[in-house]
C-alpha positions in Angstrom: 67.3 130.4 132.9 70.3 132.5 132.5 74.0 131.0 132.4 76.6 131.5 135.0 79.2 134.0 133.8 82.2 132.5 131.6 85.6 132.2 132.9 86.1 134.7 129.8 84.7 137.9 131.1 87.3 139.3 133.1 89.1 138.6 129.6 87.3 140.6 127.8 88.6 143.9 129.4 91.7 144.6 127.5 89.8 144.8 124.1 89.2 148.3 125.5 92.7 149.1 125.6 93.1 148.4 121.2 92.0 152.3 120.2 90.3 151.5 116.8 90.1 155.5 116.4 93.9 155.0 115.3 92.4 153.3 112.7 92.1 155.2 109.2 89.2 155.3 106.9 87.5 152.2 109.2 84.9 152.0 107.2 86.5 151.5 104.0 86.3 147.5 102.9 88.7 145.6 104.3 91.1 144.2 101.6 93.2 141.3 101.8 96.8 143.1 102.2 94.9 144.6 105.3 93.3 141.3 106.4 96.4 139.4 106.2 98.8 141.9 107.7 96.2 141.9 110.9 97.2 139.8 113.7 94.7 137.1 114.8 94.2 134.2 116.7 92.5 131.3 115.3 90.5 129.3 117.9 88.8 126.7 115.7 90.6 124.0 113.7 90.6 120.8 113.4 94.2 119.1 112.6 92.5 116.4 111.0 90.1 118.8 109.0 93.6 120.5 107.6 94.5 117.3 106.2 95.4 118.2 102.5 94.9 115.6 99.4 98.3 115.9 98.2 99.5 115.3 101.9 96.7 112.4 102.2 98.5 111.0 99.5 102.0 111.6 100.3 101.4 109.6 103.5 99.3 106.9 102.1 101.9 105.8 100.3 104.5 106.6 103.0 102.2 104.1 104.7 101.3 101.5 102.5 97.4 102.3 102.0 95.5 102.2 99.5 93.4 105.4 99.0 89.3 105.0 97.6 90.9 107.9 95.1 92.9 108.2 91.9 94.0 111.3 92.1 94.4 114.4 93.9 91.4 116.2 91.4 89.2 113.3 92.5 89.3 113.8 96.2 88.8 117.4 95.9 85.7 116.7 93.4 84.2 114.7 96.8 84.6 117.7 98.9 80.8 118.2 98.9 78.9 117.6 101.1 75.1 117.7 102.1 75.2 118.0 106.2 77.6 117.7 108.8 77.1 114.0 108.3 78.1 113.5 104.8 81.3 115.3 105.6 82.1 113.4 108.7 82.3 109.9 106.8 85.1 110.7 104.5 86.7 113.3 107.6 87.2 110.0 109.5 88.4 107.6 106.2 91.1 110.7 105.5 91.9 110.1 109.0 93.2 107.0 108.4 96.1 107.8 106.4 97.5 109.1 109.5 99.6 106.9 111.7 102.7 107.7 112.8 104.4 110.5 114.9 106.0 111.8 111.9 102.7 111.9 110.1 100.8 114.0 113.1 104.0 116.4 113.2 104.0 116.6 109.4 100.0 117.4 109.3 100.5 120.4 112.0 103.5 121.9 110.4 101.4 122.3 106.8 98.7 123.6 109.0 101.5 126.1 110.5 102.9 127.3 107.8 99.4 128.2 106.8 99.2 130.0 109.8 102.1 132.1 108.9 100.9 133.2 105.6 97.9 134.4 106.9 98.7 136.4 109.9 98.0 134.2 112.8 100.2 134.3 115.6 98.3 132.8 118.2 96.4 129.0 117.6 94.6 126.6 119.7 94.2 123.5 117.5 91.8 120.7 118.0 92.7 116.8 117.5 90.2 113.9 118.4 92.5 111.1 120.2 89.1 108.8 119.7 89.4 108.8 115.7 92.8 107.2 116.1 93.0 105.5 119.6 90.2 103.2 117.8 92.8 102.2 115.1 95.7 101.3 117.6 97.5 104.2 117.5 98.5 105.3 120.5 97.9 108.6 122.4 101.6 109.1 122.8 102.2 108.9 119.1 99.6 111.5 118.4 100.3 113.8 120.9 104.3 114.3 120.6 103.9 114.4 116.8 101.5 117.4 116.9 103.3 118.9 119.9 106.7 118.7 118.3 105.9 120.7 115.4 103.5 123.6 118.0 106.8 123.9 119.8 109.0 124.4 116.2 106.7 126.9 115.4 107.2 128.9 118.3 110.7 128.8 117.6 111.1 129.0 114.2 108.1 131.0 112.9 107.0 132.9 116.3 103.6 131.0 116.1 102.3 130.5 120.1 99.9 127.7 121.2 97.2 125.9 122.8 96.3 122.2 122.3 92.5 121.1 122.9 91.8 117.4 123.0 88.0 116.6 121.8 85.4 114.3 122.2 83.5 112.6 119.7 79.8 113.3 120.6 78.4 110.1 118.2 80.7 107.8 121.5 79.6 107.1 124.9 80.6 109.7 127.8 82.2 106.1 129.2 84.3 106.2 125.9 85.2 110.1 126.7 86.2 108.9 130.3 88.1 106.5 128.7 90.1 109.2 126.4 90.5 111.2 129.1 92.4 108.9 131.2 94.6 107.8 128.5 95.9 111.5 128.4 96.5 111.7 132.0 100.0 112.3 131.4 99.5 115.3 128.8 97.0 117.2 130.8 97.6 121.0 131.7 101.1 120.5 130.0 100.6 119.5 126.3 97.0 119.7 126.3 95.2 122.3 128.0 92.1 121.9 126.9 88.7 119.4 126.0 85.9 119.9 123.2 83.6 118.2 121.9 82.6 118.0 118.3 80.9 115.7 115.5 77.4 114.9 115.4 75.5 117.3 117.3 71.9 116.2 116.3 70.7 113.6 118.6 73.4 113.8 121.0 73.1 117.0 123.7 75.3 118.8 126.2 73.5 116.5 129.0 75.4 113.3 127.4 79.2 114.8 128.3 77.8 116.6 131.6 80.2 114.2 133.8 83.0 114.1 131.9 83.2 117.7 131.0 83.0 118.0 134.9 85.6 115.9 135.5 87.8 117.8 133.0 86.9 121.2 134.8 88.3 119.9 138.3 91.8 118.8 136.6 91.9 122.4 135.6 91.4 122.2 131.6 89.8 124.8 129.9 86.2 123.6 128.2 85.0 124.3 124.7 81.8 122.9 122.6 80.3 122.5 119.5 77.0 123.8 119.6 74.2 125.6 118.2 75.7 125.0 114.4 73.3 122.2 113.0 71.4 122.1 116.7 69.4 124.8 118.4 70.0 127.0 120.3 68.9 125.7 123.5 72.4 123.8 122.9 74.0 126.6 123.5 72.4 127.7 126.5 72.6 124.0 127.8 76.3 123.9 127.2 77.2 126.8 129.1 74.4 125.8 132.1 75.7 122.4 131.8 79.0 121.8 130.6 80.5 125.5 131.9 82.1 126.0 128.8 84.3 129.4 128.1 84.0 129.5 124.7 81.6 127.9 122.3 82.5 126.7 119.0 80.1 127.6 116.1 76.9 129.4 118.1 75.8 130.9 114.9 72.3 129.5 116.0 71.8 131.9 119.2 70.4 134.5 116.7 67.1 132.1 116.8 66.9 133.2 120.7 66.7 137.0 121.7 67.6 136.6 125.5 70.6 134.4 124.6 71.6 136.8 122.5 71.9 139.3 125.1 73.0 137.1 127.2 76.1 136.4 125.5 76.6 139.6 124.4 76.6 140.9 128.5 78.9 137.7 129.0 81.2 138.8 126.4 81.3 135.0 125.7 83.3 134.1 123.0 82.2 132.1 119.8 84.6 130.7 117.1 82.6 130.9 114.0 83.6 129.5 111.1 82.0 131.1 108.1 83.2 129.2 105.1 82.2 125.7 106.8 79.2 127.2 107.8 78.4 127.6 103.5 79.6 124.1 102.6 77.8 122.0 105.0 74.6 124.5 103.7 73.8 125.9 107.4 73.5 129.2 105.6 73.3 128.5 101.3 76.0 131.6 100.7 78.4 134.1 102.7 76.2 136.7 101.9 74.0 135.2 104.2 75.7 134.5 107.0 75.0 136.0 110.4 78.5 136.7 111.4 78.7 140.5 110.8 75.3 140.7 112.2 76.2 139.2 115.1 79.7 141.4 115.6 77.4 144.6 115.6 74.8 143.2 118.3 77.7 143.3 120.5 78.7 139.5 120.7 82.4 138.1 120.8 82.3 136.8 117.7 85.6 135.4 116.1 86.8 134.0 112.4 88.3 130.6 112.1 88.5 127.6 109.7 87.5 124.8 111.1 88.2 122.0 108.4 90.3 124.3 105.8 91.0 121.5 103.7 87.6 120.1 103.1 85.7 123.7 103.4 87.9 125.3 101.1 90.3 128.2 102.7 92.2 128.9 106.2 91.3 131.8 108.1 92.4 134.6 105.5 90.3 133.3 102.9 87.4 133.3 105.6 88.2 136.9 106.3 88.0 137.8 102.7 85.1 136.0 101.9 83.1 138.3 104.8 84.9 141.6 102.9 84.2 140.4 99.1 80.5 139.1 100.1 79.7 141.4 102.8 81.7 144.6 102.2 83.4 143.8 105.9 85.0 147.4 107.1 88.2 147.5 108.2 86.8 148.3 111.9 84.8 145.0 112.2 87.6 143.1 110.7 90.2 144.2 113.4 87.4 143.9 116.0 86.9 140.4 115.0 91.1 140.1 115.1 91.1 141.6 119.0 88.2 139.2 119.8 89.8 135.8 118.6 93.3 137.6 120.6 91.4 138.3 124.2 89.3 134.6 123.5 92.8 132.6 123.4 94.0 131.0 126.2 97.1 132.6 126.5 98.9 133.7 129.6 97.3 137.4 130.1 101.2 138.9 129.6 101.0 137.1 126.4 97.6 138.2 125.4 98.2 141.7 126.2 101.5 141.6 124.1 99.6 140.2 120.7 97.0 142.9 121.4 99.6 145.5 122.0 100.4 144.6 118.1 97.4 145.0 116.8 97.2 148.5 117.7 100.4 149.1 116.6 99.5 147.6 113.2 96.4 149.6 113.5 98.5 152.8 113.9 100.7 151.9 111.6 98.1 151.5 108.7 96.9 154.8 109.7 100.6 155.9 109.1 101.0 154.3 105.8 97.3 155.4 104.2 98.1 159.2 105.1 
């Protein structure tokens, strides 16, 4: 069964306008002055997963908590992980050191700042409301901490925005419904968005069918995780079933050839993350990752970081990792950059501006390298 088309395709037309022939020498390895100068969205991170130690343990004490480390070396040493699982359980205790509205806005503007050293102008962060809604904390707290510091960012560092609220897939839909009630008074305005992330094996698309429903008729956008430690039928069953415009991960649709076309036709976008991908071993090194692979089949493939601070590097590093491992080309590195800019959310004026830039730092390049 093929998928209805994604809100996304009509989207996908201004990549068309970013001439790539102004581009010198594109098949000469992308290095990281290039990489970083590139501008780029990033469509897949986690404010949780960008939690730092030394910021875990700034608020700790800030908090009064007592942390299950000694030391900043000794939190990084448990950064390893087996499977999605084994990083979940200390994802969620890190968590906990966050609890107040100065904590939230103090974890987005590190995040930020990363941002701006690495050439992102455009982000659409991902918080789960359930981690902390569980621990008392209430939605209001979370919310206008993160959205304080989005909206000093646009001012002060020219970073734009998107917020996307997930749900935890391990809870009930009833517990989604729940969430999503609580954030009545955010909806279209702060947040603009739903997901859905954490354990995908064992719990489907078909579980969050209702609520993803639900969240379609107040006029959110919808995102997924899917087809990273699942199949991919996931993929297929959240764009059939959930009517998703983007999916988060995917890397799995190379295991089906029609959905591979499919998307491709669809030009529907995926937010890969290839660094997370190698540390929670669904591929065992970069070199291996189908990324690249999937870029020259024709699919909307993006870069992001997911958790940076658990997986070990923000977007940048992600980029380099595909040039040092995979001898990335300056052409698939700023078609990867326009893909994560037509995949945002943005306002099409705004869109068309940040892609407007990348040709002229395209041209320029060009310019410089003559």
């Amino acid at each position: 069964k093929r998928f209805p088309k994604s809100r996304m395709v009509d989207l996908a037309r201004p990549v068309s306008a970013v001439s790539f022939d102004s581009l010198r020498s594109p098949e000469r390895v992308a290095d990281a002055e290039f990489l970083r100068g590139l501008p780029k969205a990033e469509l897949h991170l986690h404010l949780e997963g960008s939690l730092e130690p030394e910021l875990m343990f700034e608020l700790a004490e800030r908090n009064g908590l007592k942390l299950p480390y000694g030391s900043v070396e000794e939190v990084r040493a448990a950064y390893k992980f087996e499977d999605l699982q084994s990083f979940l359980d200390i994802y969620f205790k890190a968590a906990e050191c966050l609890q107040t509205e100065r904590d939230f806005y103090d974890l987005t503007w590190a995040y930020l700042l990363k941002c701006r050293e690495d050439g992102v102008v455009h982000t659409e962060p991902f918080f789960d409301p359930q981690t902390h809604l569980a621990r008392g904390i209430a939605m209001s707290v979370v919310v206008d901490g993160i959205r304080g510091a989005l909206d000093d960012a646009k001012r002060e560092l020219g970073i734009s925005s998107k917020l996307i609220m997930c749900f935890l897939r391990h809870l009930s839909e009833d517990d989604a419904f729940q969430t999503l009630a609580q954030a009545e008074p955010y909806l279209g305005s702060s947040i603009v968005g739903v997901g859905l992330d954490s354990s995908e094996l064992g719990h489907p698309p078909a579980k969050f069918e209702r609520v993803f429903e639900a969240a379609r008729l107040k006029g959110l956008r919808l995102v997924a995780h899917c087809g990273e430690e699942g199949p991919a039928q996931n993929i297929r069953d959240s764009l059939t079933l959930l009517h998703i415009d983007r999916i988060d991960h995917g890397v799995r649709c190379i295991d089906d050839p029609q959905l591979l076309v499919d998307l491709a036709e669809n030009r529907v976008p995926l937010t890969v993350c290839p660094l997370s991908n190698v540390a929670l071993k669904v591929f065992e090194t970069i070199a291996q990752h189908n990324i690249l692979a999937l870029l020259d089949k024709g699919l909307a493939v993006t870069v992001n970081s997911d958790d940076p601070a658990f997986f070990g590097g923000y977007v940048l590093r992600n980029f380099v990792a595909l040039a040092d491992s995979q001898q990335m080309t300056r052409d698939q590195a700023a078609r990867l950059a326009a893909n994560s800019l037509v995949a945002s959310f943005l306002e099409p004026a705004a869109r068309n501006k940040n892609l407007l830039d990348l040709q002229d730092y395209l041209a320029a390049t060009r310019a410089t390298d003559l």
